[in-house]
C-alpha positions, 0 to 999 in steps of 0.5 A: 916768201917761205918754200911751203907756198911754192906753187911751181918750182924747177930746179937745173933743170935740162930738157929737150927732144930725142932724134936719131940719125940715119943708117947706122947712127940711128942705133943711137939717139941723141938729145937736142937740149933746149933749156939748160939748168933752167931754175924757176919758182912760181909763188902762191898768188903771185904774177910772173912772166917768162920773156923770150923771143921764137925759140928762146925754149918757151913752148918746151919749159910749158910742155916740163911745168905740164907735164908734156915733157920730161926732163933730161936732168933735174926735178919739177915740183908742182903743188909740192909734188915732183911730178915726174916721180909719180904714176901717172894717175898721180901726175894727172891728178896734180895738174888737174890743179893747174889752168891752162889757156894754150896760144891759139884758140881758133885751134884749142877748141872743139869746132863741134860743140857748144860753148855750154859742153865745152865749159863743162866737160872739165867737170863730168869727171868730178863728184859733181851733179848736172845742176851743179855744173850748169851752175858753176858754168853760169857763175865763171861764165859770168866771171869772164863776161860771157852772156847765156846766149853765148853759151849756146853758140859754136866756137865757129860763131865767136869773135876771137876776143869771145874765144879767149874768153872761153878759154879762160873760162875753161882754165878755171872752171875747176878752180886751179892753184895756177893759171898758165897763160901761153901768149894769151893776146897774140892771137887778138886785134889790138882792141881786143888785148886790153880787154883780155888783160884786164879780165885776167888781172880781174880773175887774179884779184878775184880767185887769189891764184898764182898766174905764170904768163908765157909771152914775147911781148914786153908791154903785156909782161908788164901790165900781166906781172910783178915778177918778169924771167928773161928766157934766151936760148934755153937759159935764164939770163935774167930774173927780178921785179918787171919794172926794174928789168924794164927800167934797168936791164942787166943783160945785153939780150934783155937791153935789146928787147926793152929797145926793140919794144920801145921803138915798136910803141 
């Protein structure tokens, strides 16, 4: 694919968190690398999964892509634009073009407002009038299956299953380049999980955007992507189409998940 449809792009880069020491040693600080030389590119319209287990550098390559953490060393693009060059305001009206659906809806909604406020506060910040809000709330409300009832409820009077739909819902509410999705079925019963990724590829199909899905599971790797990343202590150790990493796997780590996966089927 040529370069000008990069929608995410990492190159070498290193990140991690400062500390510092006790007594005279916390006159210097450290940092605790957690992914190193990290490269990635992120496709206009494309399906990628990052793979890894608890601590395989998953959360701090989310906190790099949106803009949460900067980078020790190398640079992260976004929509073309190196986003730890810029001024702030600059930054965050770059990633207003990224959707993000975080791990945990129980906790990534507001418990004291309604579904109707919770859908449209993305909004209050555009050009936008109140009947054109309520319009576009109805029309991806719709899109996710969420009835007009629904949108008078609380968070605390939803299901899990209708949380994540909410979720959602928000993420795209502004039309974003990307969809990030950050272990989006974890929090769900198992009845639930194909629903939720079936919405999603539905979303894909409807909306043409990139979707990057961050997860352990190998199963929802496969049914959310075409292009699969194997993270393993903060590096790629393995990188190609989702059915042939599955099928054939390079990596001794990546041949242990694909059995641990396997056996748990």
């Amino acid at each position: 694919m040529p370069d000008n449809n990069i929608i995410v792009l990492l190159k070498d880069v290193v990140a991690g968190y400062q500390t510092t020491g006790r007594g005279w040693r916390s006159l210097f600080k450290h940092v605790n690398v957690v992914l190193r030389n990290v490269n990635l590119r992120v496709y206009d319209g494309e399906r990628v999964a990052i793979i890894g287990e608890s601590g395989s550098g998953k959360t701090t390559l989310l906190k790099v892509i949106l803009g949460l953490l900067k980078p020790v060393k190398g640079s992260v693009e976004v929509l073309g634009k190196e986003i730890y060059k810029l001024p702030r305001r600059e930054r965050v009206n770059v990633l207003k073009q990224v959707g993000y659906v975080p791990q945990d809806p129980y906790k990534a909604l507001n418990p004291k407002l309604r579904v109707r406020t919770i859908l449209s506060e993305p909004l209050e910040s555009t050009k936008a009038n109140l009947e054109e809000i309520e319009e576009r709330v109805r029309e991806v409300a719709k899109m996710v299956q969420l009835s007009d009832k629904i949108l008078d409820k609380y968070p605390s009077e939803l299901s899990g299953g209708m949380m994540q739909r909410v979720l959602i819902a928000r993420s795209i509410i502004h039309d974003p380049e990307i969809l990030i999705l950050d272990e989006p079925t974890s929090a769900l019963d198992v009845s639930i999980q194909a629903q939720i990724i079936e919405l999603i590829n539905n979303i894909h199909k409807k909306l043409e955007l990139a979707i990057l899905t961050v997860t352990h599971d190998l199963g929802v790797a496969q049914y959310l992507s075409d292009r699969a990343v194997i993270l393993y202590k903060g590096e790629v150790i393995e990188e190609g189409h989702t059915d042939d990493i599955i099928a054939k796997p390079k990596h001794e780590y990546t041949n242990l998940l694909i059995a641990s996966y396997k056996a748990s089927i």
